[in-house]
Backbone as a chain_set.jsonl record, in Angstrom:
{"seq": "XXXXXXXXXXXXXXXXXXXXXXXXXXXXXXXXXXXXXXXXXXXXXXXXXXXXXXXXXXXXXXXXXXXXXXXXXXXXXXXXXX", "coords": {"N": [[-93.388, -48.406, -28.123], [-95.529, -51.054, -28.476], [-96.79, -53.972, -26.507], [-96.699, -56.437, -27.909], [-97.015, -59.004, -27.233], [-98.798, -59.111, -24.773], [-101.155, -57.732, -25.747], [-101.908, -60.171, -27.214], [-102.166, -61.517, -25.075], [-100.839, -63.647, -23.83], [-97.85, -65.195, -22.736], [-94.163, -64.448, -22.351], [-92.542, -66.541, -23.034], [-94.202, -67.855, -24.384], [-94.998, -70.945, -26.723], [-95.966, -71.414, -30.466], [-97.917, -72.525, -31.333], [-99.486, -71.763, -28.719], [-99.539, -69.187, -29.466], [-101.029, -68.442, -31.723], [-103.677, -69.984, -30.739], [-104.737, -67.986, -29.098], [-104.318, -65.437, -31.193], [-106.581, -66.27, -32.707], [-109.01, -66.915, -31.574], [-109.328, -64.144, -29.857], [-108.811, -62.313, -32.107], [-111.879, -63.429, -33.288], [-113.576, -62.653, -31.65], [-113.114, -60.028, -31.975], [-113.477, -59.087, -34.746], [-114.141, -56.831, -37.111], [-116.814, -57.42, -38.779], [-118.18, -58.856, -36.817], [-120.705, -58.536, -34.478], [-120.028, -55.763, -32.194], [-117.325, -56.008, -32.862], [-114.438, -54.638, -33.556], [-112.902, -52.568, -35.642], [-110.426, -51.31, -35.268], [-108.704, -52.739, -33.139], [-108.853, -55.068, -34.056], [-106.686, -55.066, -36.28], [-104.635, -54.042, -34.869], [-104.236, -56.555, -33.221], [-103.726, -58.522, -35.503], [-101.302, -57.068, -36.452], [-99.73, -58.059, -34.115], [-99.854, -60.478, -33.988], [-98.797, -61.263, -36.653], [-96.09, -60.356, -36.291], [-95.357, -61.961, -34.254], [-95.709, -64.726, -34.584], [-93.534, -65.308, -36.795], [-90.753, -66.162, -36.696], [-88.393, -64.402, -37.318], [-89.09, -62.384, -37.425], [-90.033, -62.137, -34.791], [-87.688, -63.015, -33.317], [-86.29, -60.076, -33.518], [-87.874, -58.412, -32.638], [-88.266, -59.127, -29.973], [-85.185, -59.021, -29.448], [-84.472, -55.826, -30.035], [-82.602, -53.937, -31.735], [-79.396, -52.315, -30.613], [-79.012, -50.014, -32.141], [-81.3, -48.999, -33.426], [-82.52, -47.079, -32.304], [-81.29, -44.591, -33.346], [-80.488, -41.246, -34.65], [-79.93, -39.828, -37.687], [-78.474, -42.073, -39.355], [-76.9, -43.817, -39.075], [-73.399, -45.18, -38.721], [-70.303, -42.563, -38.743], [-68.47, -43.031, -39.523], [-64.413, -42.951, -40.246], [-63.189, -40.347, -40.626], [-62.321, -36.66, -40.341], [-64.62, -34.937, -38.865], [-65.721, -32.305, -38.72]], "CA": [[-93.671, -49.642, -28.831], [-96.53, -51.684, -27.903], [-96.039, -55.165, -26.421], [-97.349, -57.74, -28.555], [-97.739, -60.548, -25.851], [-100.112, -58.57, -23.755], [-102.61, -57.408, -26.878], [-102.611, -61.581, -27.675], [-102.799, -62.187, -23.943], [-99.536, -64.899, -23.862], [-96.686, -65.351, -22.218], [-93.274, -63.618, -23.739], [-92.136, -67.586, -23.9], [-95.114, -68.397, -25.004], [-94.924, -71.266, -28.539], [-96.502, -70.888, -31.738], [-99.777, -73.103, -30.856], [-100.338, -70.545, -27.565], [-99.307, -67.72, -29.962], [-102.118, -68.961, -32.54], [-104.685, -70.115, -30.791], [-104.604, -66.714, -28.688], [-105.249, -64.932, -31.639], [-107.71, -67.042, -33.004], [-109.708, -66.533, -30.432], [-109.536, -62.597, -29.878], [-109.612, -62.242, -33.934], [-113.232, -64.029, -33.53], [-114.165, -61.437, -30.864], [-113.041, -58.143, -32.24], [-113.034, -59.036, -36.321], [-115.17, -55.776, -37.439], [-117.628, -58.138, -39.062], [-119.056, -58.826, -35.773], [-121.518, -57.061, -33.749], [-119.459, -55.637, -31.152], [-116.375, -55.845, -33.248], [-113.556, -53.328, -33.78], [-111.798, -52.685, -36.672], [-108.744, -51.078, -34.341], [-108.215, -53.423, -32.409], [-108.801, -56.93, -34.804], [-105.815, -54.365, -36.881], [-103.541, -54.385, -33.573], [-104.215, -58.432, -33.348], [-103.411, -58.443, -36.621], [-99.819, -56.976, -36.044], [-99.086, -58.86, -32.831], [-100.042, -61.791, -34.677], [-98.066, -61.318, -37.657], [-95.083, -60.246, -35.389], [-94.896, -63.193, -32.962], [-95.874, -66.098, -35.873], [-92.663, -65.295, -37.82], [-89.573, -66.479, -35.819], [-87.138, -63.608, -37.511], [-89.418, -61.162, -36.713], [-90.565, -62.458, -33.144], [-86.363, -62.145, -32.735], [-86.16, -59.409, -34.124], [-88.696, -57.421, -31.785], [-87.937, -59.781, -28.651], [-83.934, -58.495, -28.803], [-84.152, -54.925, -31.064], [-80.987, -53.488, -32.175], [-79.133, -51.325, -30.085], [-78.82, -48.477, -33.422], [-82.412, -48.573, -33.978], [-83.165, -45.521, -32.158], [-80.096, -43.63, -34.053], [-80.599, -40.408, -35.529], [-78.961, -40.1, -38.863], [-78.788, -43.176, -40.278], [-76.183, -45.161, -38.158], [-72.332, -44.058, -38.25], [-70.364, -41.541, -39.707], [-67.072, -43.203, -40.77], [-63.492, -42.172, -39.142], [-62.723, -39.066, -41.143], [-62.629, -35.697, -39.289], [-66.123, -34.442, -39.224], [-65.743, -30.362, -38.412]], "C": [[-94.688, -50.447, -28.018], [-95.903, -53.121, -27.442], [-97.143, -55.942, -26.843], [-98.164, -58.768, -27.677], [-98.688, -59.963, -25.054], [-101.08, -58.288, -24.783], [-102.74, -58.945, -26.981], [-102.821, -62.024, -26.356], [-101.845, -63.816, -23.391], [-98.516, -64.763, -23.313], [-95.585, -65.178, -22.712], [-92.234, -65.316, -23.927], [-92.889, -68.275, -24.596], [-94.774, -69.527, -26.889], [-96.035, -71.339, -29.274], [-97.646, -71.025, -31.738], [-100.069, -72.25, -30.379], [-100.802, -69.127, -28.267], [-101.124, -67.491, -30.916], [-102.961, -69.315, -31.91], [-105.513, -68.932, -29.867], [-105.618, -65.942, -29.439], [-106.328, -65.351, -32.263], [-108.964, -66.716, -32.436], [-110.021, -65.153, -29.898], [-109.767, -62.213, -31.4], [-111.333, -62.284, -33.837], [-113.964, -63.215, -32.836], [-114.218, -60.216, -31.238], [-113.109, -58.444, -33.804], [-114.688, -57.924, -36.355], [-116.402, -56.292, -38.209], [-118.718, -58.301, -38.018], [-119.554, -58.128, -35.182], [-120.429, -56.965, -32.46], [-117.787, -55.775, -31.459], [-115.544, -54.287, -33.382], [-112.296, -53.49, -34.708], [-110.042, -52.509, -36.12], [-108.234, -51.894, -33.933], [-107.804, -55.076, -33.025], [-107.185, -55.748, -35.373], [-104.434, -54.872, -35.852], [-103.052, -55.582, -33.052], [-103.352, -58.684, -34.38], [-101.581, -58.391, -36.668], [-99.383, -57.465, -35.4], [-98.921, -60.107, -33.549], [-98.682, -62.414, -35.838], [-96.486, -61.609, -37.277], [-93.947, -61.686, -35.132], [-94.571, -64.568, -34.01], [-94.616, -66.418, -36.649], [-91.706, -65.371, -36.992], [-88.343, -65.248, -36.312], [-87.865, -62.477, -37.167], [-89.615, -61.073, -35.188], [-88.82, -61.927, -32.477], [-86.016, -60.759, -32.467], [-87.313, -58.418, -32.845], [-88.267, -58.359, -30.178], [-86.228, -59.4, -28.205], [-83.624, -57.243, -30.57], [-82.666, -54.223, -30.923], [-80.472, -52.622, -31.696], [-78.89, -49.969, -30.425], [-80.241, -48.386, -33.871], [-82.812, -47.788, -33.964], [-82.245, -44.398, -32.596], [-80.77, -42.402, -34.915], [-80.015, -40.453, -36.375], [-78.309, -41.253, -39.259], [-77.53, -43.965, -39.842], [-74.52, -44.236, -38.157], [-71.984, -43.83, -39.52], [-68.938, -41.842, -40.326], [-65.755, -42.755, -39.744], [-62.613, -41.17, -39.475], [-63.128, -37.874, -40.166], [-64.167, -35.159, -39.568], [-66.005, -32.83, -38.384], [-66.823, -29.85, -38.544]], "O": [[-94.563, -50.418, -26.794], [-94.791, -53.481, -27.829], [-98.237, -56.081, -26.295], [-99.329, -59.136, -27.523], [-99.535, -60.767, -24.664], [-102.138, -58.841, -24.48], [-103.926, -59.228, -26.814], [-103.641, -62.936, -26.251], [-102.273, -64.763, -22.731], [-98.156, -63.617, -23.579], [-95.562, -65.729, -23.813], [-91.341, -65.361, -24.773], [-92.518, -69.178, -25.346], [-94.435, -68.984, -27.941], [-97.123, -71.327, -28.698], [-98.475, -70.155, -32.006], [-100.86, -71.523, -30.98], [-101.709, -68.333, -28.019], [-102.014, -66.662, -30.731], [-103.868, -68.888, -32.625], [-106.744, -68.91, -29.874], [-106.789, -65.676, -29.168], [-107.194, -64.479, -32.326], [-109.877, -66.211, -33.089], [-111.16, -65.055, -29.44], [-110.869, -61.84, -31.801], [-112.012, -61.34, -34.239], [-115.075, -62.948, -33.294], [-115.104, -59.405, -30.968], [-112.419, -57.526, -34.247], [-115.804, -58.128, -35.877], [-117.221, -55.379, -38.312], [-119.895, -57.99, -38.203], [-119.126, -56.976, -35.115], [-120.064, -57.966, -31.843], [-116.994, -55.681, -30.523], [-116.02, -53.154, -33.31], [-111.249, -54.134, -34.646], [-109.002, -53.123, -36.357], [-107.06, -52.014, -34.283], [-106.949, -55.895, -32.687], [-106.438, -55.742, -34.395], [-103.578, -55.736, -36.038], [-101.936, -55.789, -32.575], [-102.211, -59.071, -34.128], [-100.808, -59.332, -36.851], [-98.212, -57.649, -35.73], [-97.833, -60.674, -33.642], [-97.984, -63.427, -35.858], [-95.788, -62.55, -37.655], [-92.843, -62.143, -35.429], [-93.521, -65.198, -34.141], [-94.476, -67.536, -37.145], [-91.728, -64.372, -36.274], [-87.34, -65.219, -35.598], [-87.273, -61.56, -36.598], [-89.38, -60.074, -34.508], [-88.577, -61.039, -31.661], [-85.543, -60.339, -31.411], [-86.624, -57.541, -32.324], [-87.922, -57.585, -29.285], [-85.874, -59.427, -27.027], [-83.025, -57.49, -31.616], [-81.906, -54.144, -29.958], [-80.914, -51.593, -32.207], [-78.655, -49.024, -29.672], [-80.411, -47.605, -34.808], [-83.442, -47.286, -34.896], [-82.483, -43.266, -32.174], [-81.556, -42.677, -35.822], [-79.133, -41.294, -36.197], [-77.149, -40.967, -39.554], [-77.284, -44.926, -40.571], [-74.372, -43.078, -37.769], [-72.413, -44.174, -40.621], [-68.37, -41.24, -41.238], [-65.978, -42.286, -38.628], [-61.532, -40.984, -38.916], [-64.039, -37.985, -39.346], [-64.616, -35.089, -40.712], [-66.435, -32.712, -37.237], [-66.956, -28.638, -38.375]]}, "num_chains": 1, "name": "protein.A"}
């Protein structure tokens, strides 16, 4: 998983202003429009951005779920499984 706060360049307490004017500011540098732009990377802004901005998602990636990395789709119940 990538870490968000380092692609925007912020601090992982960083608030919403720092979060925003961050990307603001790298957006304006890499938006593929510009000479010297990059579509990859404004994309990767893009996600960090989106991420961090939204307080259930910012949770939500700042403390992920200890069944996220579960194979088969979480549990299996308390019947005998043979």
């Amino acid at each position: 998983m990538q870490d968000y706060y380092k692609i925007l360049g912020v601090d992982r307490n960083a608030d919403d202003a720092t979060i925003k004017r961050a990307y603001r500011k790298l957006a304006s540098l890499y938006h593929p429009d510009k000479e010297g732009g990059s579509k990859t990377k404004f994309q990767e802004l893009q996600v960090a951005y989106d991420t961090l901005s939204n307080p259930a998602k910012r949770q939500q990636y700042d403390n992920p779920s200890p069944f996220a990395n579960m194979n088969g789709g979480g549990f299996q119940g308390f019947g005998r499984h043979d």
